[in-house]
N, C-alpha and C positions, 0 to 999 in steps of 0.2 A: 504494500500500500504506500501509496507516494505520501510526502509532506501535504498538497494540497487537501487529501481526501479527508487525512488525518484533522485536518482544522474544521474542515468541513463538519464530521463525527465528533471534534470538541465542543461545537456549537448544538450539538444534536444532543446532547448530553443531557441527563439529567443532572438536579444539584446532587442527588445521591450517587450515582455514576459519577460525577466527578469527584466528588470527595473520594471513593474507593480506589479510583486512578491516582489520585494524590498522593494518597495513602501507599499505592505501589510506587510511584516515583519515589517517595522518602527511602520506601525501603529498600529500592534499587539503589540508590546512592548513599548509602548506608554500607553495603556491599563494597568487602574489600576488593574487588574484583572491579570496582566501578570506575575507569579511569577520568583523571580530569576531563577529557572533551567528552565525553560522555556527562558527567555532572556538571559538563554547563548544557549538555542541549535538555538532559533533564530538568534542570533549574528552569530551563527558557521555557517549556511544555509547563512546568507546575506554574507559572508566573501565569502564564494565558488562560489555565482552565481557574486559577484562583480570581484572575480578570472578568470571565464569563461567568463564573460562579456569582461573584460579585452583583454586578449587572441585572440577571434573572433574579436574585433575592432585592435589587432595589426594585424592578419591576412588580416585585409581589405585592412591595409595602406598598407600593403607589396604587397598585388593584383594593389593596385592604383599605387603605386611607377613602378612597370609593367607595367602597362599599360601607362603610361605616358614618358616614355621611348623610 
């Protein structure tokens, strides 16, 4: 699977899917076996799903803030 597709399925994510993904970044690069250029494109992958994560939980509040109105 290419990089684009990968972004594409980041966006598709849920927030719970993303946190599990997370969750396996950390512990990929936790791994002695993880080399530096690996723990940065990990790093850069956890940055973007914490990004999007982000985003969709402000979108909720702003559904809720509606709805409670």
């Amino acid at each position: 699977m290419n990089k684009k597709n990968d972004k594409t399925k980041d966006k598709n994510m849920t927030i719970e899917e993303s946190f599990k993904a997370i969750d396996k970044i950390i512990e990929n690069m936790d791994s002695d076996k993880c080399t530096i250029e690996k723990s940065l494109e990990l790093y850069e992958n956890g940055v973007k799903l914490l990004n999007d994560v982000s985003k969709k939980v402000e979108k909720i509040e702003k559904e809720l803030k509606v709805l409670n109105k």
